[in-house]
mmCIF file as gemmi writes it, N, C-alpha and C atoms, coordinates in Angstrom:
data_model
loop_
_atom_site.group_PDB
_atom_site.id
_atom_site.type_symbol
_atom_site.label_atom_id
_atom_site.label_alt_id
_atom_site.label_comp_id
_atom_site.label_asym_id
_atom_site.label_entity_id
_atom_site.label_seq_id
_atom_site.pdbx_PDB_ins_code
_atom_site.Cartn_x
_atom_site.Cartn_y
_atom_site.Cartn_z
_atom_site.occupancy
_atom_site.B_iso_or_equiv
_atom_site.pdbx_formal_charge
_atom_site.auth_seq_id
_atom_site.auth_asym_id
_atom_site.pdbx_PDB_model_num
ATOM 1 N N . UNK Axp A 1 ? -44.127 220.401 60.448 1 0 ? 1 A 1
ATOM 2 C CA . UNK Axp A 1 ? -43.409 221.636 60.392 1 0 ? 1 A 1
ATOM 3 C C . UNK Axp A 1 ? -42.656 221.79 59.078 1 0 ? 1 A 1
ATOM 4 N N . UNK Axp A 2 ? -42.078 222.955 59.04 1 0 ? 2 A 1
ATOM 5 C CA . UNK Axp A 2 ? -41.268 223.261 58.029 1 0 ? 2 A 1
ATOM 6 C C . UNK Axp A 2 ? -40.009 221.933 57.631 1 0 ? 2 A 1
ATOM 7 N N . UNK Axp A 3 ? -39.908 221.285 58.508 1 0 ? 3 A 1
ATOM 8 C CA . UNK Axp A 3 ? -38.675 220.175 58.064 1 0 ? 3 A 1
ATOM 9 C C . UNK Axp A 3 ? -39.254 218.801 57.225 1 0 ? 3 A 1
ATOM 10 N N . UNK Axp A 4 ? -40.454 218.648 57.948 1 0 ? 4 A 1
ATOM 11 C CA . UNK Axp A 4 ? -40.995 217.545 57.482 1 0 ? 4 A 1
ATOM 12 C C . UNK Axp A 4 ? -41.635 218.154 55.891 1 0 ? 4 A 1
ATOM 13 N N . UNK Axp A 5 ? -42.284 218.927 56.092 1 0 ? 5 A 1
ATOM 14 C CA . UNK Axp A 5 ? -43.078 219.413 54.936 1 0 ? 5 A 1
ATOM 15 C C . UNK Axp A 5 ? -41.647 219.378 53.575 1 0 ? 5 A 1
ATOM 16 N N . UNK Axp A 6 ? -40.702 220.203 53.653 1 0 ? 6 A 1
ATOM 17 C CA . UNK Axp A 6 ? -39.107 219.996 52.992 1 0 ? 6 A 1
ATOM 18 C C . UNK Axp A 6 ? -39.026 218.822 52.448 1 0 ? 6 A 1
ATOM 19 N N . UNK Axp A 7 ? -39.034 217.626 53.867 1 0 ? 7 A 1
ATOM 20 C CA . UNK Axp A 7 ? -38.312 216.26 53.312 1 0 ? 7 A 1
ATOM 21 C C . UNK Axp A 7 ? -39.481 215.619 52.733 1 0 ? 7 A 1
ATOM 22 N N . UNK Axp A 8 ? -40.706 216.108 52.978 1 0 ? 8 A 1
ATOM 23 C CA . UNK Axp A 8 ? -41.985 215.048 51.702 1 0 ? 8 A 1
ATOM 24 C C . UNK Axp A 8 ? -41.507 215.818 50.506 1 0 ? 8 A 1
ATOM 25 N N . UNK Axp A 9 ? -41.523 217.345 50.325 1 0 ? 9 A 1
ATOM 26 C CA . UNK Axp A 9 ? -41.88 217.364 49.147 1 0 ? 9 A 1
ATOM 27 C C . UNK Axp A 9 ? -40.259 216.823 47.957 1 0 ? 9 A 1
ATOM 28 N N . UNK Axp A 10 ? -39.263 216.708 48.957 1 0 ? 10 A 1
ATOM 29 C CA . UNK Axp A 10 ? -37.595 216.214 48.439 1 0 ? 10 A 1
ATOM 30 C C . UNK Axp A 10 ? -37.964 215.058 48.016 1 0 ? 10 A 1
ATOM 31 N N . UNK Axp A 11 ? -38.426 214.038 48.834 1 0 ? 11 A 1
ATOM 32 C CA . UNK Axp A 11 ? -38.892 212.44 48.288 1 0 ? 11 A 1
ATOM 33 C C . UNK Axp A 11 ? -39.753 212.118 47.781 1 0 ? 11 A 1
ATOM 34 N N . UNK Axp A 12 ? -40.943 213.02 47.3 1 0 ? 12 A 1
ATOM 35 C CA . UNK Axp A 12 ? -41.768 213.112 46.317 1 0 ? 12 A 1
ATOM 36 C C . UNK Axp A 12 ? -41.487 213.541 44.892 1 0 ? 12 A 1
ATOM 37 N N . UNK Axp A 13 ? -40.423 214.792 44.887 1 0 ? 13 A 1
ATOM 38 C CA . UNK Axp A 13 ? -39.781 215.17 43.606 1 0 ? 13 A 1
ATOM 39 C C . UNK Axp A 13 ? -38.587 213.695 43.372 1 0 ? 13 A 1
ATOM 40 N N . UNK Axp A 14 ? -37.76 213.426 44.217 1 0 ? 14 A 1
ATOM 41 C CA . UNK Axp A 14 ? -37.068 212.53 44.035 1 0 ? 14 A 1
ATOM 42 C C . UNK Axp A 14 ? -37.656 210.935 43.258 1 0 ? 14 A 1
ATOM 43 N N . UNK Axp A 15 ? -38.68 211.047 43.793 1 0 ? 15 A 1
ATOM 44 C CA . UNK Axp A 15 ? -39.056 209.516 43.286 1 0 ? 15 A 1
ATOM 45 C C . UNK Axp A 15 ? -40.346 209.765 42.221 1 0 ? 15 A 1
ATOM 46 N N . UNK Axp A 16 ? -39.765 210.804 41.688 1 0 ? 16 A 1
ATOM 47 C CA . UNK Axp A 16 ? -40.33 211.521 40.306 1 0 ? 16 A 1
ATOM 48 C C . UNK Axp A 16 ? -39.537 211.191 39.194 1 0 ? 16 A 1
ATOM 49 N N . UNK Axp A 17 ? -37.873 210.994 39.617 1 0 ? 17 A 1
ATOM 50 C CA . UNK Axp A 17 ? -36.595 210.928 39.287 1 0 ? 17 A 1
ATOM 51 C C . UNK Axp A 17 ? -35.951 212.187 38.959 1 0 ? 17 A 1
ATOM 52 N N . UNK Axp A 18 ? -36.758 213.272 39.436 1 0 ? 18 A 1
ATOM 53 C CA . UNK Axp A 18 ? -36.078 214.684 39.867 1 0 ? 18 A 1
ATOM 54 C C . UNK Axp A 18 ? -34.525 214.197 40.615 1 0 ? 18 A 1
ATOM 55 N N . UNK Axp A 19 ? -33.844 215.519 40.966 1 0 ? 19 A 1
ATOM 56 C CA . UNK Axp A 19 ? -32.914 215.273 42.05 1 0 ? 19 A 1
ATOM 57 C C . UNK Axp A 19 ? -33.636 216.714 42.674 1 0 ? 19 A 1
ATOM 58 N N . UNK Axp A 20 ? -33.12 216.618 44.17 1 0 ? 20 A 1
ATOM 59 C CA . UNK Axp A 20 ? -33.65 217.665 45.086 1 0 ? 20 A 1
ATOM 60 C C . UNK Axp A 20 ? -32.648 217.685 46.281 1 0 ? 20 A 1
ATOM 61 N N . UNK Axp A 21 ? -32.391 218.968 46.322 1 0 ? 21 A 1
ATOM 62 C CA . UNK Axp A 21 ? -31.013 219.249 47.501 1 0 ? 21 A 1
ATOM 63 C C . UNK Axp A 21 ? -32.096 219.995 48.386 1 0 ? 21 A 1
ATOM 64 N N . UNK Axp A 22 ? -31.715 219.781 49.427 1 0 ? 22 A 1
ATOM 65 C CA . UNK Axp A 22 ? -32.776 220.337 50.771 1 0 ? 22 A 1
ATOM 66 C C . UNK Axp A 22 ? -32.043 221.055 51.775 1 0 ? 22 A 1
ATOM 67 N N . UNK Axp A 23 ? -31.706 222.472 51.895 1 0 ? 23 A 1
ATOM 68 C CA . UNK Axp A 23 ? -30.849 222.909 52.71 1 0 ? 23 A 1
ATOM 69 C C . UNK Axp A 23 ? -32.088 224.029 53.775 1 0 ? 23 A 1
ATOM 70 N N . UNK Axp A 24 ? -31.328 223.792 55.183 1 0 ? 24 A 1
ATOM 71 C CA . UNK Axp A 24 ? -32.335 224.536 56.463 1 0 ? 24 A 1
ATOM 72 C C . UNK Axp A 24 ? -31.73 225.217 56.729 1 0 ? 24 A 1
ATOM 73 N N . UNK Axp A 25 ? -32.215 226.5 57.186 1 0 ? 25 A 1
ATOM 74 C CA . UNK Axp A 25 ? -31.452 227.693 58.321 1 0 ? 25 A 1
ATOM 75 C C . UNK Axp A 25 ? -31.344 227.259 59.631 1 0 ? 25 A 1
ATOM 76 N N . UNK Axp A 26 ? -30.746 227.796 60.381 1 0 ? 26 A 1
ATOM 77 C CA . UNK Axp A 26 ? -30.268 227.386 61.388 1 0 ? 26 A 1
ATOM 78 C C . UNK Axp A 26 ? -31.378 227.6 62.566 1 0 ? 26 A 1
ATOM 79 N N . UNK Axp A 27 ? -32.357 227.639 62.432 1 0 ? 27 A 1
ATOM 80 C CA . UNK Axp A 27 ? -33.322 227.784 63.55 1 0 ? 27 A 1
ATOM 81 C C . UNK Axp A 27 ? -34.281 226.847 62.91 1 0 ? 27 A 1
ATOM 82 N N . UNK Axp A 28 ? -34.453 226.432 61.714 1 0 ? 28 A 1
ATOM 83 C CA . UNK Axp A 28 ? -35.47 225.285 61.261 1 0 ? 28 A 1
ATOM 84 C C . UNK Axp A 28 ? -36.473 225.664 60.916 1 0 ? 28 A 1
ATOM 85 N N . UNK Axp A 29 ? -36.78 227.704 60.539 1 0 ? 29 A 1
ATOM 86 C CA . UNK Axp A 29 ? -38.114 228.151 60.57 1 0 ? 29 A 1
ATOM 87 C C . UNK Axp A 29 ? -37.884 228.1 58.56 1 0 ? 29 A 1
ATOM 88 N N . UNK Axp A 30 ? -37.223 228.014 57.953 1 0 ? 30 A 1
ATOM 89 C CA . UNK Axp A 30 ? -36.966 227.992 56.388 1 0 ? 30 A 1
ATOM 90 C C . UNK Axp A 30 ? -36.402 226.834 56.108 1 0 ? 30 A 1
ATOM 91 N N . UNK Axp A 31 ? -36.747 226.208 54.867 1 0 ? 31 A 1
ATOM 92 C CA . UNK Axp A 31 ? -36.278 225.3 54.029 1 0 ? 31 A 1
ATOM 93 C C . UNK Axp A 31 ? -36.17 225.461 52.877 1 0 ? 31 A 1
ATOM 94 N N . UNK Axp A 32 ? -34.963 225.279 52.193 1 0 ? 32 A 1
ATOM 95 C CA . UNK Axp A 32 ? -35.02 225.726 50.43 1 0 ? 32 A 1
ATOM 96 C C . UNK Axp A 32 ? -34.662 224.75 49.684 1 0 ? 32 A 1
ATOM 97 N N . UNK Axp A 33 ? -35.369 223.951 48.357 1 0 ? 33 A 1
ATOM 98 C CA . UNK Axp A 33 ? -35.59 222.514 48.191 1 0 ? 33 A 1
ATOM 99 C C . UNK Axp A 33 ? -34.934 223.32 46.592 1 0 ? 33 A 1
ATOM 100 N N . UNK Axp A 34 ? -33.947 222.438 45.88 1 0 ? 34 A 1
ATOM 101 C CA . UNK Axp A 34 ? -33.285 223.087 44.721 1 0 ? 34 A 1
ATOM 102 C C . UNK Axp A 34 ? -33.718 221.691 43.926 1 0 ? 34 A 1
ATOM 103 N N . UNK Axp A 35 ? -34.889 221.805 43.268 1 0 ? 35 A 1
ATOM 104 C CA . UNK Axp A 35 ? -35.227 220.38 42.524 1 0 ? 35 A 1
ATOM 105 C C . UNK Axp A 35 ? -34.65 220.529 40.693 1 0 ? 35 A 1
ATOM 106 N N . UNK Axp A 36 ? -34.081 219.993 40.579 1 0 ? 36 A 1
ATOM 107 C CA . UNK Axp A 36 ? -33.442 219.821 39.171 1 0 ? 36 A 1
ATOM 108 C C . UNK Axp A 36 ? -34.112 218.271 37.907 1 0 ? 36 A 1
ATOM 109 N N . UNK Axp A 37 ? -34.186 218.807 36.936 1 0 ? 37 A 1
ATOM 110 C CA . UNK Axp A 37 ? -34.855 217.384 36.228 1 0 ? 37 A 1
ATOM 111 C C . UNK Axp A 37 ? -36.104 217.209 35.632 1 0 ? 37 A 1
ATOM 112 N N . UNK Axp A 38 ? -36.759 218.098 36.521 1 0 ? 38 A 1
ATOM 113 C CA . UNK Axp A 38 ? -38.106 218.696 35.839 1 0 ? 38 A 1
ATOM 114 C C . UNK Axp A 38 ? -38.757 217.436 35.074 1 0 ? 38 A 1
ATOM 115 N N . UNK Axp A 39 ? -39.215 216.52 35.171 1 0 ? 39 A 1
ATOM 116 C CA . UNK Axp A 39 ? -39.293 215.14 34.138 1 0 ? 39 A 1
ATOM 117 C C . UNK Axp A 39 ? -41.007 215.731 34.115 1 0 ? 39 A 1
ATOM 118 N N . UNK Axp A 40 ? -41.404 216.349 34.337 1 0 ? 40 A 1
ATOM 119 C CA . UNK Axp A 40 ? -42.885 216.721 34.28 1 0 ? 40 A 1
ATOM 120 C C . UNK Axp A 40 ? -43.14 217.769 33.163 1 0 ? 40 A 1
ATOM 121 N N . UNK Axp A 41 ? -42.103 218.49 32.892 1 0 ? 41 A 1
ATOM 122 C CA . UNK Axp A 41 ? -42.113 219.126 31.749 1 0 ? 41 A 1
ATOM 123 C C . UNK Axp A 41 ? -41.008 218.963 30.855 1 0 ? 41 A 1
ATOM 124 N N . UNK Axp A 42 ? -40.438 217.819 30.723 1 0 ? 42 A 1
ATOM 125 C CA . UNK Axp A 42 ? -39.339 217.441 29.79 1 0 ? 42 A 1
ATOM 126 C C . UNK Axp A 42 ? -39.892 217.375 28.408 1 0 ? 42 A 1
ATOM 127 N N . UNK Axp A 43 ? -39.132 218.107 27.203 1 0 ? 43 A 1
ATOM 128 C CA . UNK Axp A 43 ? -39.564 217.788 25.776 1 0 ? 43 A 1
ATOM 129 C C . UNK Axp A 43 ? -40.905 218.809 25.94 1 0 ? 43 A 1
ATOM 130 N N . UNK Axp A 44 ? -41.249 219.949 26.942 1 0 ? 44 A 1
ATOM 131 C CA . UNK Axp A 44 ? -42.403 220.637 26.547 1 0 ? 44 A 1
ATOM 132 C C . UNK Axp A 44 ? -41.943 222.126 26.62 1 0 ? 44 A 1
ATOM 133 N N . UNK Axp A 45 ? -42.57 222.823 25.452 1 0 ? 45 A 1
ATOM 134 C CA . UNK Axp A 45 ? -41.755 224.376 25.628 1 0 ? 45 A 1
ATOM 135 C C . UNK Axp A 45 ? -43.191 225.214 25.787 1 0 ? 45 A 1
ATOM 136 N N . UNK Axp A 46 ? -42.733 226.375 25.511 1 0 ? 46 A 1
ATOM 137 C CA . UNK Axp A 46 ? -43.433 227.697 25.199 1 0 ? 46 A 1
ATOM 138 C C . UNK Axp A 46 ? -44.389 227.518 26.296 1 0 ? 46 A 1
ATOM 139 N N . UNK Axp A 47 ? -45.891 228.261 26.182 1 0 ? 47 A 1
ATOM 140 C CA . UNK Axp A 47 ? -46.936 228.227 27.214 1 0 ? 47 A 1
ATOM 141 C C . UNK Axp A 47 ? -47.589 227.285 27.532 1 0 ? 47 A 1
ATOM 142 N N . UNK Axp A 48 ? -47.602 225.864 26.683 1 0 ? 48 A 1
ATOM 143 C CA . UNK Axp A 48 ? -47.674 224.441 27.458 1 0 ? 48 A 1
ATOM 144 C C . UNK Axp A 48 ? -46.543 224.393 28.705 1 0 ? 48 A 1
ATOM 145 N N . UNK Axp A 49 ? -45.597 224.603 28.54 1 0 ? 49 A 1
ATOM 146 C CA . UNK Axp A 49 ? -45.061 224.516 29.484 1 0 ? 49 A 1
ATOM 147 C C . UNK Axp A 49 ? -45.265 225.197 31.08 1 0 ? 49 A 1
ATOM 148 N N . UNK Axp A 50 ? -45.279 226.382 30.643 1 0 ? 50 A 1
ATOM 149 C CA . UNK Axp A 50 ? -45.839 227.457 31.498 1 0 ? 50 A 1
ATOM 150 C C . UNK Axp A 50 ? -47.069 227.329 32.381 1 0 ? 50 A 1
ATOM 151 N N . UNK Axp A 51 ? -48.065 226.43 31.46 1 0 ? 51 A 1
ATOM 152 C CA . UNK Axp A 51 ? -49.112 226.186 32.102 1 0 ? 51 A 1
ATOM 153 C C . UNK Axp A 51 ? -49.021 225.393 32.927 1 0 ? 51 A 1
ATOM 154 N N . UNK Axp A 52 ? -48.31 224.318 32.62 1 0 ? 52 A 1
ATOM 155 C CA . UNK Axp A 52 ? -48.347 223.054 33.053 1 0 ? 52 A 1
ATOM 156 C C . UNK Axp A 52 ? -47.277 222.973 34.317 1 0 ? 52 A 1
ATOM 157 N N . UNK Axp A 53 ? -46.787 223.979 34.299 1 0 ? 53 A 1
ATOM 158 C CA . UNK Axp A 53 ? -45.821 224.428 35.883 1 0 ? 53 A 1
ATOM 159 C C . UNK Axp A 53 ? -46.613 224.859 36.296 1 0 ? 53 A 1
ATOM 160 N N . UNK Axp A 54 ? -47.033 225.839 35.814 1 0 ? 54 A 1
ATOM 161 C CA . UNK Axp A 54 ? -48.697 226.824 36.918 1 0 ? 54 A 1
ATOM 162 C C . UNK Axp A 54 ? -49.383 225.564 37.638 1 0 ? 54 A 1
ATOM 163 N N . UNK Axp A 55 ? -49.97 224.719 37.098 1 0 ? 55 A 1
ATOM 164 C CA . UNK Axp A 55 ? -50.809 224.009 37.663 1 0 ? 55 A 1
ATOM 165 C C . UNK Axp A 55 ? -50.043 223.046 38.321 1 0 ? 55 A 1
ATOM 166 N N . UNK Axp A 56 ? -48.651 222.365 38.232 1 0 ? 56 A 1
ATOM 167 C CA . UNK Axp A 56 ? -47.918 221.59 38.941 1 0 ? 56 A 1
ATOM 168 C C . UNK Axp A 56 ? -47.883 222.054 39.998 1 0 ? 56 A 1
ATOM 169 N N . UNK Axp A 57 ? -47.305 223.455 40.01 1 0 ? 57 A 1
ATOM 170 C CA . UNK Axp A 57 ? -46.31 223.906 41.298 1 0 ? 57 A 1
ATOM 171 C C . UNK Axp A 57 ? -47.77 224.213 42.038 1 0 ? 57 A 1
ATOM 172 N N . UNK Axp A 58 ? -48.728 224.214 41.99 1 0 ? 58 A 1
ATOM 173 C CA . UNK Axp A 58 ? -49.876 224.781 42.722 1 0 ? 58 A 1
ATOM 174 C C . UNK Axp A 58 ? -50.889 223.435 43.505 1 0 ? 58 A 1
ATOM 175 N N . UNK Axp A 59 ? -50.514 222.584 42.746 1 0 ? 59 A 1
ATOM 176 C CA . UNK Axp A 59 ? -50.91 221.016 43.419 1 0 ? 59 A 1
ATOM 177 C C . UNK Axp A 59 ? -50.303 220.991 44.887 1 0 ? 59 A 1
ATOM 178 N N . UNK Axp A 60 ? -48.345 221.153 44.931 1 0 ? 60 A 1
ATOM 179 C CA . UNK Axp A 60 ? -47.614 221.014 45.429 1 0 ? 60 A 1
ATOM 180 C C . UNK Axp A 60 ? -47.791 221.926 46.924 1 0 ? 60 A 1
ATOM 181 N N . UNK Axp A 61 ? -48.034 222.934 46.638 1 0 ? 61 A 1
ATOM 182 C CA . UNK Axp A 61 ? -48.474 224.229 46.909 1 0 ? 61 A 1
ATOM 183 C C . UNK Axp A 61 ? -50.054 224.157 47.598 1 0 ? 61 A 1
ATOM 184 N N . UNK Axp A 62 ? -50.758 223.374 47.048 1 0 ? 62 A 1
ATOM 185 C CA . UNK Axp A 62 ? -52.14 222.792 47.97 1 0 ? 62 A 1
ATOM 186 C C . UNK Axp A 62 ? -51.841 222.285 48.954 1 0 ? 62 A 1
ATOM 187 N N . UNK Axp A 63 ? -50.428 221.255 48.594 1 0 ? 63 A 1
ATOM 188 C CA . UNK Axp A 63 ? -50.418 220.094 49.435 1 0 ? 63 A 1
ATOM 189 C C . UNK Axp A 63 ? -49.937 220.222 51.317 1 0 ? 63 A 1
ATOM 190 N N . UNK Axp A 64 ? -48.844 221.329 50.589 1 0 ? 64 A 1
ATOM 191 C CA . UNK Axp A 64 ? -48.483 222.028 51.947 1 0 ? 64 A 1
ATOM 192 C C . UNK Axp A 64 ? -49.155 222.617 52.594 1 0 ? 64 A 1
ATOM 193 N N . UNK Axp A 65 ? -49.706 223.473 52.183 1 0 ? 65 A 1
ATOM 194 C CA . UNK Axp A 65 ? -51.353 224.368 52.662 1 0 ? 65 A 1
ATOM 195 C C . UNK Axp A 65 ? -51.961 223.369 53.749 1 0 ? 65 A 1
ATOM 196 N N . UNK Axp A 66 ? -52.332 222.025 53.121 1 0 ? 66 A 1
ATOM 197 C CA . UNK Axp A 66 ? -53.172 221.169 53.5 1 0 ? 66 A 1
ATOM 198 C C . UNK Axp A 66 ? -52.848 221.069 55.343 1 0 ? 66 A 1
ATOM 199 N N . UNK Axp A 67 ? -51.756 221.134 55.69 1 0 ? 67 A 1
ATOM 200 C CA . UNK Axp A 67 ? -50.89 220.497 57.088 1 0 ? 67 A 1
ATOM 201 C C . UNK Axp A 67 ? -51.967 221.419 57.862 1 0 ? 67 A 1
ATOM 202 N N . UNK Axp A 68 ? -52.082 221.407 59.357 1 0 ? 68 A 1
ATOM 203 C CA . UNK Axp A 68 ? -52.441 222.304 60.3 1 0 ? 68 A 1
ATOM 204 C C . UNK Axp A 68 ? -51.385 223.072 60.314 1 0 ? 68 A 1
ATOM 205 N N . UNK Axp A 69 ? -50.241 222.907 60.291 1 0 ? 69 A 1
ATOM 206 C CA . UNK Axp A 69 ? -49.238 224.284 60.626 1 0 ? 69 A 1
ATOM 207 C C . UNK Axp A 69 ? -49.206 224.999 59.085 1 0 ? 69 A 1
ATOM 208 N N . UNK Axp A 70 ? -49.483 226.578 59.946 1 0 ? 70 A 1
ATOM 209 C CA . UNK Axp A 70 ? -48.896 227.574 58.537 1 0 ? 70 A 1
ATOM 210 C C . UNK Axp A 70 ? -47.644 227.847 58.064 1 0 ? 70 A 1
ATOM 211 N N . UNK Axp A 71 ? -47.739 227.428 56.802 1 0 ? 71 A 1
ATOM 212 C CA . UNK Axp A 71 ? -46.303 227.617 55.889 1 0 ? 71 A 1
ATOM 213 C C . UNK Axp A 71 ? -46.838 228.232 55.336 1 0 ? 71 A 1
ATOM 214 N N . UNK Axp A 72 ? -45.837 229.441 54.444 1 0 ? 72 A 1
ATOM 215 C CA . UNK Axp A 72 ? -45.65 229.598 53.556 1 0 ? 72 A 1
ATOM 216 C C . UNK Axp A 72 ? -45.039 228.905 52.406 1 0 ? 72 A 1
ATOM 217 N N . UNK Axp A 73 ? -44.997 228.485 51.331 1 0 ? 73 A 1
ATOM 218 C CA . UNK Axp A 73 ? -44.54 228.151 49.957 1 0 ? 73 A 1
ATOM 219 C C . UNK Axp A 73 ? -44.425 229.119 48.687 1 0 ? 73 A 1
ATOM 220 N N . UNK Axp A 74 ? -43.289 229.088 48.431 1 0 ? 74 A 1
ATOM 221 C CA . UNK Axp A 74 ? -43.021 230.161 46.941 1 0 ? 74 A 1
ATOM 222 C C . UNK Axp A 74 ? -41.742 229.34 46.416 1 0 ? 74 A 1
ATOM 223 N N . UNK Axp A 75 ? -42.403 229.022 44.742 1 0 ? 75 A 1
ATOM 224 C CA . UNK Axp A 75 ? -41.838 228.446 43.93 1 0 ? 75 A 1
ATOM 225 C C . UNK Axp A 75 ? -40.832 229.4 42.984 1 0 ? 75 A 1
ATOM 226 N N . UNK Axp A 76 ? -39.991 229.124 42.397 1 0 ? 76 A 1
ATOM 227 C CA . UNK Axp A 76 ? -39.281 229.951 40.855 1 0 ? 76 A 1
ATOM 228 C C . UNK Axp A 76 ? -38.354 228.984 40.377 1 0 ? 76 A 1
ATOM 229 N N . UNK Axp A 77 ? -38.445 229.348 38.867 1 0 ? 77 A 1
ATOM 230 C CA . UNK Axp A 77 ? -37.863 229.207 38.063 1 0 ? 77 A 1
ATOM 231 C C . UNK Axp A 77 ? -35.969 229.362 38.715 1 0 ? 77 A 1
ATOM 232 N N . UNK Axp A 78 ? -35.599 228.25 38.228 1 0 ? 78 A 1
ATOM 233 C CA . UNK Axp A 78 ? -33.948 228.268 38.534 1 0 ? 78 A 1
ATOM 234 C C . UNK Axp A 78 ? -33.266 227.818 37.63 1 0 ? 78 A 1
ATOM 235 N N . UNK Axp A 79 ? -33.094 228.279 36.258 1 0 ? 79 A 1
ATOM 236 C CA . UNK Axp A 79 ? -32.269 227.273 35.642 1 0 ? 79 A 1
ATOM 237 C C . UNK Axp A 79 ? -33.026 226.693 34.527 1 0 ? 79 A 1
ATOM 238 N N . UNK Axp A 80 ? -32.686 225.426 35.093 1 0 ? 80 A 1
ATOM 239 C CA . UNK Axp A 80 ? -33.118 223.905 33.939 1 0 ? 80 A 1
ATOM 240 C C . UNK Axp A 80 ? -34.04 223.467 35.435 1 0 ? 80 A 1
ATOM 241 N N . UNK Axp A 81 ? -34.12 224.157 36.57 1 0 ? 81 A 1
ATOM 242 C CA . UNK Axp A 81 ? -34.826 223.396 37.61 1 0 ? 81 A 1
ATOM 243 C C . UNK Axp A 81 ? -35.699 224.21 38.593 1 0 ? 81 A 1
ATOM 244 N N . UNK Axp A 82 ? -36.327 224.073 39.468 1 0 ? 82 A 1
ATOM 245 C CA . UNK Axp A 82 ? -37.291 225.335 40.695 1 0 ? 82 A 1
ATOM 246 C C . UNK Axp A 82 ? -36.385 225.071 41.842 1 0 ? 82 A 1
ATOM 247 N N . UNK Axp A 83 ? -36.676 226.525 42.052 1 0 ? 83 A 1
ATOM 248 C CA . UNK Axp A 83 ? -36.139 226.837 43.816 1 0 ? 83 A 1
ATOM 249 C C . UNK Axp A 83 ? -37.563 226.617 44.292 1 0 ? 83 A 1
ATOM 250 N N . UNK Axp A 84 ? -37.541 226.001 45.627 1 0 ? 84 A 1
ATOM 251 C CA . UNK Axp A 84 ? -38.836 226.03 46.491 1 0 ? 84 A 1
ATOM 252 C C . UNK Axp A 84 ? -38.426 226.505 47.983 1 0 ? 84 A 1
ATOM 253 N N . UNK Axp A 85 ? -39.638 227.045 48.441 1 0 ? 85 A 1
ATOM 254 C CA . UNK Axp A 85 ? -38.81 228.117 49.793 1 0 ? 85 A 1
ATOM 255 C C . UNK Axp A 85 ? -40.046 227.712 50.389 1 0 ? 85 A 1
ATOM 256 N N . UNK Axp A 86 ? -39.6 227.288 51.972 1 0 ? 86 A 1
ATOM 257 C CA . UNK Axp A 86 ? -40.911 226.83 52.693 1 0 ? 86 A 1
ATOM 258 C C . UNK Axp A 86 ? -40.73 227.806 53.96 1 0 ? 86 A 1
ATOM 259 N N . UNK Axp A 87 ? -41.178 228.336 54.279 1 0 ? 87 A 1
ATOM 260 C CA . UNK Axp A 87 ? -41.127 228.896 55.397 1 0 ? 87 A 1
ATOM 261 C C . UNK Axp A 87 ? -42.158 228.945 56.386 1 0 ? 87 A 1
ATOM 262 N N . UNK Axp A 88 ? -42.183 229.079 57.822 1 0 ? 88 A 1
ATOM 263 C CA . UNK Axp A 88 ? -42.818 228.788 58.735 1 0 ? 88 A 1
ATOM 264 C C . UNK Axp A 88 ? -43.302 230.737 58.999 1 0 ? 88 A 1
């Protein structure tokens, strides 16, 4: 479900050496993962960069897909870091 799917992708960015705050709504149908650290595109600018999020965040974005339960996933830009929004 939406909680588990949250806490892989938190301890997957985490042991990236990201940091990742994982906050739920109160019914457990949303999760919003605030990953900061970006070490996957550190030291890379302009449309290398761009690309190379396109194709990151879309791995990530497979991965959830992958589960039998339907989520939704939508990534953005936050900062120096991505908001990730999982929803059921």
């Amino acid at each position: 479900g939406v909680a588990d799917a949250a806490r892989f992708l938190a301890a997957v960015f985490e042991g990236m050496g990201d940091s990742a705050e994982t906050a739920f709504d109160e019914n457990g149908s949303r999760a919003i993962i605030r990953q900061r650290g970006l070490r996957i595109v550190r030291d890379i600018k302009g449309d290398d960069r761009e690309d190379l999020l396109c194709c990151w965040t879309a791995i990530w974005k497979g991965t959830i897909a992958s589960h039998r339960a339907f989520m939704n996933v939508s990534v953005a830009e936050d900062g120096d870091g991505l908001l990730w929004t999982i929803d059921a």
